[in-house]
Biopython code that builds the backbone (N, CA, C, O; Angstrom):
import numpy as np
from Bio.PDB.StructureBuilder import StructureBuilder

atoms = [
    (1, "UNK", "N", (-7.206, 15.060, -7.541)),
    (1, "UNK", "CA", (-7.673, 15.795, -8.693)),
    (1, "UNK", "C", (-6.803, 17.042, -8.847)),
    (1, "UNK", "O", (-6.297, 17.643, -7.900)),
    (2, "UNK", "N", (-6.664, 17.410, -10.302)),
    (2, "UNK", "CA", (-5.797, 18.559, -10.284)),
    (2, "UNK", "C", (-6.173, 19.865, -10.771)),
    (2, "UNK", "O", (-6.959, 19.880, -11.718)),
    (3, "UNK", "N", (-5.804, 20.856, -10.352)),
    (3, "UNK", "CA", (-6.413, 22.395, -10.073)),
    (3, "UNK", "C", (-6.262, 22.087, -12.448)),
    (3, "UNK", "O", (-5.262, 21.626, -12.998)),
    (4, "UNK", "N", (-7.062, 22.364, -12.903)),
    (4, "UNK", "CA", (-7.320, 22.882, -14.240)),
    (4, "UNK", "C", (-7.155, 23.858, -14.592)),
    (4, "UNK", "O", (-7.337, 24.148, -15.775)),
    (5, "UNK", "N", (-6.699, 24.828, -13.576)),
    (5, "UNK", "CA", (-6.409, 26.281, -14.522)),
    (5, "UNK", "C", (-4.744, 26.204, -14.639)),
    (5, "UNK", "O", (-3.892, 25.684, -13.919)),
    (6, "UNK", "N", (-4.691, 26.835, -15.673)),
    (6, "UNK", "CA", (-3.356, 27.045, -16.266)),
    (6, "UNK", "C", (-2.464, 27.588, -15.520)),
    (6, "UNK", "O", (-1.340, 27.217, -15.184)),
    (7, "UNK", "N", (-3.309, 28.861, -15.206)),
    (7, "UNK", "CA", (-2.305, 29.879, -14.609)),
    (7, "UNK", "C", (-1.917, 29.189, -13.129)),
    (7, "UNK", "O", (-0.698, 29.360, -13.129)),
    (8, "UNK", "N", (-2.122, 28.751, -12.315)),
    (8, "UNK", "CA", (-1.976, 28.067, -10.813)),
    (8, "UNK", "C", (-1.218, 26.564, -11.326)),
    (8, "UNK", "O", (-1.270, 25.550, -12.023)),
    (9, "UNK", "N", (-0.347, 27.552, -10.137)),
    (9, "UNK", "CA", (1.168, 26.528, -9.914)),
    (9, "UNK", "C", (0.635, 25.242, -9.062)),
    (9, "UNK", "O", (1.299, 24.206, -9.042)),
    (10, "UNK", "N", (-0.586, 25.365, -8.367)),
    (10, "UNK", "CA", (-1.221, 24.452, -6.899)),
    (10, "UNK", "C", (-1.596, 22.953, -7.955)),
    (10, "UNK", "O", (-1.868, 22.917, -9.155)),
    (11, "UNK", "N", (-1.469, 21.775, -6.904)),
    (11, "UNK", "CA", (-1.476, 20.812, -7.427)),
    (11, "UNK", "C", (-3.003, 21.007, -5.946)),
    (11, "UNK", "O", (-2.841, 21.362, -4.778)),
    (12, "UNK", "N", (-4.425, 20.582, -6.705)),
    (12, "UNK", "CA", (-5.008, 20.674, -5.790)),
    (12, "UNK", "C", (-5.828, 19.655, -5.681)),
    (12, "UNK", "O", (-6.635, 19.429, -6.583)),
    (13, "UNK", "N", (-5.736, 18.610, -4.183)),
    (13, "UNK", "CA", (-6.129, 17.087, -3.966)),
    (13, "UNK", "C", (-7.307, 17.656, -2.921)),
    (13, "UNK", "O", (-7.224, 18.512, -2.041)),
    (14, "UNK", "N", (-8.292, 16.946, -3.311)),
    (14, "UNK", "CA", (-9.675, 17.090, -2.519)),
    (14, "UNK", "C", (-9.365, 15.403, -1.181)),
    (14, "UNK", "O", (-9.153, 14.209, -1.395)),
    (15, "UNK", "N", (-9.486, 16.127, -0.076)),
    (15, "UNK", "CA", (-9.432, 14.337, 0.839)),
    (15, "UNK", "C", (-10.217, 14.636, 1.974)),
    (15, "UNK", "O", (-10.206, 15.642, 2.683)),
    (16, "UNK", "N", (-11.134, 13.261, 2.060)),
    (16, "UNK", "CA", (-11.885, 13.175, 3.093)),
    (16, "UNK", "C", (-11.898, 13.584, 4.089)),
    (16, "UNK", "O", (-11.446, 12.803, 4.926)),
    (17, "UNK", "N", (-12.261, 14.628, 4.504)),
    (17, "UNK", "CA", (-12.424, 15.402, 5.652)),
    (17, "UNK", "C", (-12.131, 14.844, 6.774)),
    (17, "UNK", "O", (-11.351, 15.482, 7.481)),
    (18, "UNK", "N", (-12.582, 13.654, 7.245)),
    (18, "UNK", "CA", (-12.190, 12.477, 8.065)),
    (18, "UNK", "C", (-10.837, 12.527, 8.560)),
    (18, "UNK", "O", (-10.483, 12.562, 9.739)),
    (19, "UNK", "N", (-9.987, 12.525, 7.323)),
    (19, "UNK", "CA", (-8.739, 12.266, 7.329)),
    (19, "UNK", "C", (-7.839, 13.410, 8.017)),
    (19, "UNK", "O", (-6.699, 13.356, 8.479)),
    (20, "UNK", "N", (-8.760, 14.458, 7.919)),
    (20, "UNK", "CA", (-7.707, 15.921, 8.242)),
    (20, "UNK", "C", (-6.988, 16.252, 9.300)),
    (20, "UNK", "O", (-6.294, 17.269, 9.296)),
    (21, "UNK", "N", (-7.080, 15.248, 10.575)),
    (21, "UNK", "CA", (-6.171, 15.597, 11.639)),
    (21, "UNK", "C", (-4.878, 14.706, 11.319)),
    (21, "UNK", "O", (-3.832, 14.792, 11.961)),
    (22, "UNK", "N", (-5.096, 13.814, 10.211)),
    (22, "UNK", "CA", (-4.032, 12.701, 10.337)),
    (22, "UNK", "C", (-3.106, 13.566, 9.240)),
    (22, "UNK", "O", (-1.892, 13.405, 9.361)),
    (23, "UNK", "N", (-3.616, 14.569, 8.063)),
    (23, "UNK", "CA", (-2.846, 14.778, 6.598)),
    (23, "UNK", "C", (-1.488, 15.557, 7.177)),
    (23, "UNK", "O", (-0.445, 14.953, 6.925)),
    (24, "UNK", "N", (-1.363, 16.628, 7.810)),
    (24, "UNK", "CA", (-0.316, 17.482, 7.865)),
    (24, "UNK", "C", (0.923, 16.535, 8.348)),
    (24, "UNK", "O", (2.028, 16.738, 7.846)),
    (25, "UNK", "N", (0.765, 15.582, 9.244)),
    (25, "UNK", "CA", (1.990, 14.803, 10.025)),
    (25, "UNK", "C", (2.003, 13.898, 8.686)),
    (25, "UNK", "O", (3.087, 13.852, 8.103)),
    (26, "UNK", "N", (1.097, 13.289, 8.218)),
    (26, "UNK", "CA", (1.902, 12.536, 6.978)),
    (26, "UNK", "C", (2.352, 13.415, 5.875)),
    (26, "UNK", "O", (3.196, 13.090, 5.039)),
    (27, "UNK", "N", (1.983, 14.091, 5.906)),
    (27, "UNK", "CA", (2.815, 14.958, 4.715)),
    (27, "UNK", "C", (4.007, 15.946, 4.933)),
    (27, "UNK", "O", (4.687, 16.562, 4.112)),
    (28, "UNK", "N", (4.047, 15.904, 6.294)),
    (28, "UNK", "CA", (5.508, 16.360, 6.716)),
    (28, "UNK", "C", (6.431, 15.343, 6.821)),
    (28, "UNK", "O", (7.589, 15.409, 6.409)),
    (29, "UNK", "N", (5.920, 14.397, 7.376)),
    (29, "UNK", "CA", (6.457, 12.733, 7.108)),
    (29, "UNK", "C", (7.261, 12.453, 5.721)),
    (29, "UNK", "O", (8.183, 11.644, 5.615)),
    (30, "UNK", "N", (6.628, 13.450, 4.449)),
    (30, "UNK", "CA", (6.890, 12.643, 3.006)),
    (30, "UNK", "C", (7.851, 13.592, 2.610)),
    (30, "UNK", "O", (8.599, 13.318, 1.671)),
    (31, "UNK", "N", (7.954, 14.927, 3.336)),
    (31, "UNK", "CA", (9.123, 15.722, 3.508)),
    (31, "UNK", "C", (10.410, 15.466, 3.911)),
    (31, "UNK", "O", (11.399, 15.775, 3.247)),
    (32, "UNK", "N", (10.438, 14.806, 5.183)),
    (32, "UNK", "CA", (11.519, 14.190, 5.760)),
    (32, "UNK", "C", (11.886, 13.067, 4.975)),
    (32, "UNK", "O", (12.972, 12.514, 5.150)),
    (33, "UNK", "N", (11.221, 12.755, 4.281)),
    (33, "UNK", "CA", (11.575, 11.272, 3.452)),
    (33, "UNK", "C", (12.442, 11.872, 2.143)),
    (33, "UNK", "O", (13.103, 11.097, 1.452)),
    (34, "UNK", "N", (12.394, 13.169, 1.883)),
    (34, "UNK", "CA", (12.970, 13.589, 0.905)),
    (34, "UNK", "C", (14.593, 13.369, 1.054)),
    (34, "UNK", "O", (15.256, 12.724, 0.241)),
    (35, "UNK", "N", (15.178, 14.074, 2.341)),
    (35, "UNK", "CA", (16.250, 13.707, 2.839)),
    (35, "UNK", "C", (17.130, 12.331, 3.164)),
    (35, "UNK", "O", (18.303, 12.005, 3.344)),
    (36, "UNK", "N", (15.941, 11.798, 3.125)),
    (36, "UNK", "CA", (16.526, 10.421, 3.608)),
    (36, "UNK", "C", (16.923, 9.580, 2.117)),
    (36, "UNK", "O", (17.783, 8.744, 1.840)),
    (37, "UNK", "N", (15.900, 10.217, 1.377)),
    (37, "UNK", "CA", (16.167, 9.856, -0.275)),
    (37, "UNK", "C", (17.239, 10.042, -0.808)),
    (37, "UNK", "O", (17.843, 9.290, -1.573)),
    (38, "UNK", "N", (17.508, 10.991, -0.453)),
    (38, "UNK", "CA", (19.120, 12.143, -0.836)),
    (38, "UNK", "C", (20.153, 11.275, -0.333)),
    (38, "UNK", "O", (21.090, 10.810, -0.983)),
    (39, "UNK", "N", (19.969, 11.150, 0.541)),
    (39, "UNK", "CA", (21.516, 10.312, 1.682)),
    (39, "UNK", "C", (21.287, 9.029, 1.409)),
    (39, "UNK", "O", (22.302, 8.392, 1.690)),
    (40, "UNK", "N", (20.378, 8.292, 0.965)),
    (40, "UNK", "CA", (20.376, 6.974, -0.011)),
    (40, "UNK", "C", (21.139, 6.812, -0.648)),
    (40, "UNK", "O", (22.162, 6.150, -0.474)),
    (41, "UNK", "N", (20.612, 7.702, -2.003)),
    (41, "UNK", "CA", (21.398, 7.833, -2.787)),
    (41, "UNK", "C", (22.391, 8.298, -3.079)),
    (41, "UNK", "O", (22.826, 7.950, -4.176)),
    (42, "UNK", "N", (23.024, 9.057, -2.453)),
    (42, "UNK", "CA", (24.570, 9.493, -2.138)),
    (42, "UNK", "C", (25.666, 8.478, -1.880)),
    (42, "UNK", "O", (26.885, 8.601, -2.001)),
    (43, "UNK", "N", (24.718, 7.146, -1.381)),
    (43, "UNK", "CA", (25.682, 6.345, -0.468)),
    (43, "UNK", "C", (24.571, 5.061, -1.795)),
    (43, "UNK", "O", (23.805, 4.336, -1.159)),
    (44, "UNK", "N", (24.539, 4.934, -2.706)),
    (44, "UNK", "CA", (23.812, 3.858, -3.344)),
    (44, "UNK", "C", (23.110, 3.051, -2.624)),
    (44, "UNK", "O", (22.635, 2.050, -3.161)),
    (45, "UNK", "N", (22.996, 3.188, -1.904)),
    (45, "UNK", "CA", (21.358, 2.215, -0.784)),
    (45, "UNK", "C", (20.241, 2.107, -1.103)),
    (45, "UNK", "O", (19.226, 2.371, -0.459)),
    (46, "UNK", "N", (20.439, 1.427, -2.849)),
    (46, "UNK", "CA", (19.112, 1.433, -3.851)),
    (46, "UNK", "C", (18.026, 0.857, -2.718)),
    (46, "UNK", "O", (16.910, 1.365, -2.605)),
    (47, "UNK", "N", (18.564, -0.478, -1.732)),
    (47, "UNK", "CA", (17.296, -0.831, -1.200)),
    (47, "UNK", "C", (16.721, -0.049, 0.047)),
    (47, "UNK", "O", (15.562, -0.356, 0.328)),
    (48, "UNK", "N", (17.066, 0.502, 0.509)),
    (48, "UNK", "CA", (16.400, 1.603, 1.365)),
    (48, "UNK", "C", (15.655, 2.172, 0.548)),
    (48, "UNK", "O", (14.442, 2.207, 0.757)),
    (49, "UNK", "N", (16.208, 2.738, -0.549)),
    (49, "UNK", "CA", (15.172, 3.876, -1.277)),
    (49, "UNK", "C", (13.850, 3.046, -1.724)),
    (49, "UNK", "O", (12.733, 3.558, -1.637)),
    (50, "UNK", "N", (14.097, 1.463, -2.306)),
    (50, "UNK", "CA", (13.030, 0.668, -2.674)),
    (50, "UNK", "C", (12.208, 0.590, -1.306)),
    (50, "UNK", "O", (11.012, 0.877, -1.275)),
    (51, "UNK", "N", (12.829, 0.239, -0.325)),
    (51, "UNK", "CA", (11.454, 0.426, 0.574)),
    (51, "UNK", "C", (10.857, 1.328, 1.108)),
    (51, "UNK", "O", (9.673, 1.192, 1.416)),
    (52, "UNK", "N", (11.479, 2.358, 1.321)),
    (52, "UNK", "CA", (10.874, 4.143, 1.547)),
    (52, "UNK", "C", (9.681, 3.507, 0.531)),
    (52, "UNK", "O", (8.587, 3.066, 0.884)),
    (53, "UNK", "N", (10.325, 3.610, -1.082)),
    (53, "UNK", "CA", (9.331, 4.103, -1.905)),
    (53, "UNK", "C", (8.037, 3.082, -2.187)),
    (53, "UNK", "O", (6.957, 3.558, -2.538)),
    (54, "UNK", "N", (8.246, 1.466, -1.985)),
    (54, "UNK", "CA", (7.258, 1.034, -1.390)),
    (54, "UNK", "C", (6.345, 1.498, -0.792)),
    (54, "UNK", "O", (5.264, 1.637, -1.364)),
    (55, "UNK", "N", (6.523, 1.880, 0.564)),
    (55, "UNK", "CA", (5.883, 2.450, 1.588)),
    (55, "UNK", "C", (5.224, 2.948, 0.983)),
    (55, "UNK", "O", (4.185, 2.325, 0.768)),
    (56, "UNK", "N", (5.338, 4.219, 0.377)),
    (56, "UNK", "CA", (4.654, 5.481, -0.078)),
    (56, "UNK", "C", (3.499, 5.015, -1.129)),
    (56, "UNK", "O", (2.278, 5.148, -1.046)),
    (57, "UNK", "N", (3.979, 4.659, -1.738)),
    (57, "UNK", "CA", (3.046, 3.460, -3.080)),
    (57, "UNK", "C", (1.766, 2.997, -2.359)),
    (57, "UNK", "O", (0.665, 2.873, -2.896)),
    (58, "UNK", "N", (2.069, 2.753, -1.040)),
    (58, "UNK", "CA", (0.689, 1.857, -0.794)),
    (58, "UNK", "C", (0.028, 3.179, 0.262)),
    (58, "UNK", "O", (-1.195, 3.288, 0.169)),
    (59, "UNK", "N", (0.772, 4.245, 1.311)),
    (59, "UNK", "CA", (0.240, 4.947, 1.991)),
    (59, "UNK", "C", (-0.060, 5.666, 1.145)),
    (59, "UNK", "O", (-1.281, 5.731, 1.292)),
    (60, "UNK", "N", (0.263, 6.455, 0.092)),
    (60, "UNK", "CA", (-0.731, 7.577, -0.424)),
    (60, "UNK", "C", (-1.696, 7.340, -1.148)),
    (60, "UNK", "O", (-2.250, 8.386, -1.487)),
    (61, "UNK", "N", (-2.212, 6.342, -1.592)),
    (61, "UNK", "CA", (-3.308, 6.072, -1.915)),
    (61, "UNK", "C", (-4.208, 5.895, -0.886)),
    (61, "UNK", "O", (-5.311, 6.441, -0.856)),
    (62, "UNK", "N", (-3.676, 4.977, 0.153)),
    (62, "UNK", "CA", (-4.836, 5.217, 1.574)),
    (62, "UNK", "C", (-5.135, 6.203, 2.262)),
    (62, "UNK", "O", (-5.986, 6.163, 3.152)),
    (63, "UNK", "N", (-4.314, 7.471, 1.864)),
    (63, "UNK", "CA", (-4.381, 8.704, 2.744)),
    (63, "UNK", "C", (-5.192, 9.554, 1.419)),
    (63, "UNK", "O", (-5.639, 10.661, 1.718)),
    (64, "UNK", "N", (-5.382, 9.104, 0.069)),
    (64, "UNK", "CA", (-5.937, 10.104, -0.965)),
    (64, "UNK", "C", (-4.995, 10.285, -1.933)),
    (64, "UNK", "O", (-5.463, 10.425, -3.063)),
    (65, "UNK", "N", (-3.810, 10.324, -1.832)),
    (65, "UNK", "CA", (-2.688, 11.246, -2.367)),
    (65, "UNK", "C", (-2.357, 10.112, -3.863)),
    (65, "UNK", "O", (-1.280, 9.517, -3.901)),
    (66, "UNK", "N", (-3.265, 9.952, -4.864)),
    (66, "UNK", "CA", (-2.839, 8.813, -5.604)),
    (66, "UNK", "C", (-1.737, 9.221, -6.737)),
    (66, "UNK", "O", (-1.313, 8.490, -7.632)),
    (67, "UNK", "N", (-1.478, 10.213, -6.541)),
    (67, "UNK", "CA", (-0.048, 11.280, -7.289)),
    (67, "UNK", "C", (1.105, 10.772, -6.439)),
    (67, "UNK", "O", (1.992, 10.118, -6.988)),
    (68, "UNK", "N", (1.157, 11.052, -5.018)),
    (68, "UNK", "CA", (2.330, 9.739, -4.328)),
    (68, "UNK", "C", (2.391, 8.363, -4.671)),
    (68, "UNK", "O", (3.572, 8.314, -5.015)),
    (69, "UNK", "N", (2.050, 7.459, -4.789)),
    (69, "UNK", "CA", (1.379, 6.387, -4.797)),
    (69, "UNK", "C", (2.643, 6.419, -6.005)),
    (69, "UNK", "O", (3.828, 6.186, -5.768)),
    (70, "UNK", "N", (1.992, 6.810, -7.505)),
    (70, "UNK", "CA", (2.266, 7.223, -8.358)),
    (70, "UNK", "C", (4.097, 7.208, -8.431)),
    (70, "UNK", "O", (4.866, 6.405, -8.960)),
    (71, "UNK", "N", (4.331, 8.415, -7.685)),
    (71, "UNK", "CA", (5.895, 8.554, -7.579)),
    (71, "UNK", "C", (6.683, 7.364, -6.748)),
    (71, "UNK", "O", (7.680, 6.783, -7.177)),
    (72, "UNK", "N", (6.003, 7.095, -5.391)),
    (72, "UNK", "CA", (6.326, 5.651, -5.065)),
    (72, "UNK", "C", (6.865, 4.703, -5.754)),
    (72, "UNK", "O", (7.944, 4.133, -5.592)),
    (73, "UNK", "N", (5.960, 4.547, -6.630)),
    (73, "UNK", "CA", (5.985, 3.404, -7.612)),
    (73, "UNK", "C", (6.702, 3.233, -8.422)),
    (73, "UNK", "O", (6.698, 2.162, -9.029)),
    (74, "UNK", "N", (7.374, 4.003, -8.650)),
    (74, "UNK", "CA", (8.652, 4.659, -9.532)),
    (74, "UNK", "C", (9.750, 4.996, -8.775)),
    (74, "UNK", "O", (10.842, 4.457, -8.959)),
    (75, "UNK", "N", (9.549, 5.874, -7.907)),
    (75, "UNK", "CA", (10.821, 5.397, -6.810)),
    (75, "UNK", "C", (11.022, 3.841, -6.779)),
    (75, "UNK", "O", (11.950, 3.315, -7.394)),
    (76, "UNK", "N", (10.097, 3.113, -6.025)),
    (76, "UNK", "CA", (10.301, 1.547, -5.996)),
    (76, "UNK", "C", (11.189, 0.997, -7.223)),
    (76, "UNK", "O", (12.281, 0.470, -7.012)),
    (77, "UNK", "N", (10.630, 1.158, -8.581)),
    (77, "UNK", "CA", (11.318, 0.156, -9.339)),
    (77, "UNK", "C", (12.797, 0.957, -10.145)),
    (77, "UNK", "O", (13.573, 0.340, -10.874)),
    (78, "UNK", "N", (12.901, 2.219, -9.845)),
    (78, "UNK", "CA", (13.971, 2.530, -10.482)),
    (78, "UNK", "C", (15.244, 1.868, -9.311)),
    (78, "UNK", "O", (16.317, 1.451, -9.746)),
    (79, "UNK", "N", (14.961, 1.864, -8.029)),
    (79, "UNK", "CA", (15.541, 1.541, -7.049)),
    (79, "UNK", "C", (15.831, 0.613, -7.339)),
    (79, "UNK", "O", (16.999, 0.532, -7.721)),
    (80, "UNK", "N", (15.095, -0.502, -7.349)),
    (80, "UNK", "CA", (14.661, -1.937, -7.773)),
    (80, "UNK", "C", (16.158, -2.073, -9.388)),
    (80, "UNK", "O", (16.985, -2.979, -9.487)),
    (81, "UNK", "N", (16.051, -1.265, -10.035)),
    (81, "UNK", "CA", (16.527, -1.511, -11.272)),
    (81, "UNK", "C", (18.224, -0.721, -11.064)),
    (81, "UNK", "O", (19.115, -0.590, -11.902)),
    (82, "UNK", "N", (18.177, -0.276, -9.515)),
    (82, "UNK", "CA", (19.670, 0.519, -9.808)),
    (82, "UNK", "C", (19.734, 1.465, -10.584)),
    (82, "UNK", "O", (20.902, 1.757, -10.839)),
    (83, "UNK", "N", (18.849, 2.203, -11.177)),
    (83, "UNK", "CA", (19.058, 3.832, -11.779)),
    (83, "UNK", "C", (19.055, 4.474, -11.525)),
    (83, "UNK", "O", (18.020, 5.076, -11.807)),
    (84, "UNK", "N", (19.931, 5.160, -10.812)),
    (84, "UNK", "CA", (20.319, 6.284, -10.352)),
    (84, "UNK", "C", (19.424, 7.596, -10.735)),
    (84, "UNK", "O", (18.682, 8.269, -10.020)),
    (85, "UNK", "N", (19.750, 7.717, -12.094)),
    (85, "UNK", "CA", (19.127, 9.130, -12.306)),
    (85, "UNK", "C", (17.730, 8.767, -12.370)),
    (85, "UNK", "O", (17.248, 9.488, -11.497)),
    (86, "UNK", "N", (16.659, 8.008, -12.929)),
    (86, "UNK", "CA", (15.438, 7.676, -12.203)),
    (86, "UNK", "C", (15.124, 8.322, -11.090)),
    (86, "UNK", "O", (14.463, 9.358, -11.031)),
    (87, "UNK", "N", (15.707, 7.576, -9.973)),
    (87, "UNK", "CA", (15.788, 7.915, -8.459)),
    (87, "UNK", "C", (15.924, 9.058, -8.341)),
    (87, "UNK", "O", (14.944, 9.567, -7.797)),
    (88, "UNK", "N", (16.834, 9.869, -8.642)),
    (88, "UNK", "CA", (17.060, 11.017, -8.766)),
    (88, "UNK", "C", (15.679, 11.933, -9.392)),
    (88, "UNK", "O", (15.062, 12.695, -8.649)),
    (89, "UNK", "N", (15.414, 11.798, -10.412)),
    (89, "UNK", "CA", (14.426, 12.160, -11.067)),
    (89, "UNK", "C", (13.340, 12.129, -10.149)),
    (89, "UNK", "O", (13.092, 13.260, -9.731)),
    (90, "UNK", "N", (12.489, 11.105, -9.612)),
    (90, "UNK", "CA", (11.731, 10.789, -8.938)),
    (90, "UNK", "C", (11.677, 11.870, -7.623)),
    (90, "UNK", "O", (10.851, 12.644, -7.141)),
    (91, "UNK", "N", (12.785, 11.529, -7.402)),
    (91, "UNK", "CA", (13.214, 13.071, -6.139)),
    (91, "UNK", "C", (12.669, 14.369, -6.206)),
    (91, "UNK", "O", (11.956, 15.134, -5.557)),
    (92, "UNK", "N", (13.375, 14.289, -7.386)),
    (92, "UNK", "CA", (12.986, 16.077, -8.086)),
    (92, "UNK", "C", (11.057, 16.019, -8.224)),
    (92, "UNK", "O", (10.227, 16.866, -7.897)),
    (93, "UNK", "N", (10.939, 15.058, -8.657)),
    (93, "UNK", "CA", (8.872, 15.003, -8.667)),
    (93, "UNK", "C", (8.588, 15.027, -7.547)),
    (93, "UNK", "O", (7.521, 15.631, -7.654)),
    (94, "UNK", "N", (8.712, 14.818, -6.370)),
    (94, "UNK", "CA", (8.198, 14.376, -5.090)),
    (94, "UNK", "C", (8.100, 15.524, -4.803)),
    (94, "UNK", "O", (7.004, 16.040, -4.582)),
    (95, "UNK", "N", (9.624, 16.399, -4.726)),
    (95, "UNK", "CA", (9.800, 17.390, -4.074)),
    (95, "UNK", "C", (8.824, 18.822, -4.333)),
    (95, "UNK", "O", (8.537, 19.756, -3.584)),
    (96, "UNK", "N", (8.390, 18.437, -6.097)),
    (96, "UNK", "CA", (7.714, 19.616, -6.459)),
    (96, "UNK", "C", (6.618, 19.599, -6.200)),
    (96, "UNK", "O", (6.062, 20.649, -5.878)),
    (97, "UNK", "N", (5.613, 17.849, -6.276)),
    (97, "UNK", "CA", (4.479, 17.544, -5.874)),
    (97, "UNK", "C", (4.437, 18.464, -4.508)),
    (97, "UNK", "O", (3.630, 19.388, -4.411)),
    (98, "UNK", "N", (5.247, 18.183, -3.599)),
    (98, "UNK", "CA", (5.100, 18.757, -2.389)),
    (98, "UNK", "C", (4.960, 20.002, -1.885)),
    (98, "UNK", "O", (4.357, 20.411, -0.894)),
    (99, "UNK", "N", (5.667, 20.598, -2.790)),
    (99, "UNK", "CA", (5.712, 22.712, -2.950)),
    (99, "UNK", "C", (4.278, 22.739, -3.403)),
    (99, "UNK", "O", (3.468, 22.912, -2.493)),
    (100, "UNK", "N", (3.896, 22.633, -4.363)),
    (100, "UNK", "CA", (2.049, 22.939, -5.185)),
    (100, "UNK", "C", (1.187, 22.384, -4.445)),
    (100, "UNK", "O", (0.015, 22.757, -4.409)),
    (101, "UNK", "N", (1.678, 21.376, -3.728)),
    (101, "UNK", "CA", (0.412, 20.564, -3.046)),
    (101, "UNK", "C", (-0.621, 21.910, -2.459)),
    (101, "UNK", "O", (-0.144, 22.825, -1.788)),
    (102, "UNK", "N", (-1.693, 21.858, -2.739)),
    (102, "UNK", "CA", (-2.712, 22.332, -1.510)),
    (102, "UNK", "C", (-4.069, 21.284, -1.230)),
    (102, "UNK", "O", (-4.942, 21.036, -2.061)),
    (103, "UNK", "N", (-4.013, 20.917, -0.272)),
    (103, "UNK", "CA", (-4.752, 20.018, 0.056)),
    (103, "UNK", "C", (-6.562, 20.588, 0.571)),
    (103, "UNK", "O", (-6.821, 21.396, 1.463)),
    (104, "UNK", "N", (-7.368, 19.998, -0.150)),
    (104, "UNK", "CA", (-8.667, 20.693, 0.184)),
    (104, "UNK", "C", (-9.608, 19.708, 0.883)),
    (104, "UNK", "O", (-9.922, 18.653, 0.333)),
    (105, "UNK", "N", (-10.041, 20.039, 2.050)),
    (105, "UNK", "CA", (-11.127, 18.979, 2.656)),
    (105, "UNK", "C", (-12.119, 18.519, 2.379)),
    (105, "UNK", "O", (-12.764, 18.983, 3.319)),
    (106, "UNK", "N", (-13.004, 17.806, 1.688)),
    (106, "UNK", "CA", (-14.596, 17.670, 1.419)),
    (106, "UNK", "C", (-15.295, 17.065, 2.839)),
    (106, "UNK", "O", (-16.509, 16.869, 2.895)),
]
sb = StructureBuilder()
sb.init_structure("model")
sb.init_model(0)
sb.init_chain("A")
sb.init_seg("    ")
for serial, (resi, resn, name, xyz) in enumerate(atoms, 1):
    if name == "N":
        sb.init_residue(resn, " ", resi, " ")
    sb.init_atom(name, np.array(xyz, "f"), 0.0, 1.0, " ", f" {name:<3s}", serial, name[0])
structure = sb.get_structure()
């Protein structure tokens, strides 16, 4: 769910409390994946990036995060389709999702 006020930069996801010893290592996890995105695509290794972004498609929805999921899914098929700037693009979303993120426990 996302923070509704205007003024706040925070992208703010409510997740099962349950989940909270597991969120910080996967979401530092989706950090490091940023890099690996980068050096993909530097070197055109559309299918690496398709399966990174696989991955993500199906883990952030099981972890809450259905805004990853989201970018996943789009990572996946621009990969899938060889578009570079897509991929690229997709990058640039991940990366910002990730700065605003604040994650709230219920």
């Amino acid at each position: 769910m996302k923070n509704q006020n205007p003024q706040s930069e925070k992208i703010r996801v409510r997740i099962d409390r349950d989940l909270q010893d597991l969120i910080p290592d996967y979401l530092k996890n989706r950090g490091k994946d940023l890099l690996v995105y980068q050096q993909a695509l530097e070197k055109d290794d559309f299918d690496s990036i398709a399966v990174l972004g696989h991955s993500m498609k199906g883990s952030g929805g099981g972890y809450g995060f259905n805004d990853l999921s989201s970018i996943g899914r789009a990572i996946e098929k621009a990969a899938k389709s060889r578009d570079k700037e897509s991929v690229h693009q997709s990058i640039i979303n991940l990366t910002d999702f990730l700065n605003k993120l604040e994650v709230v426990y219920d």
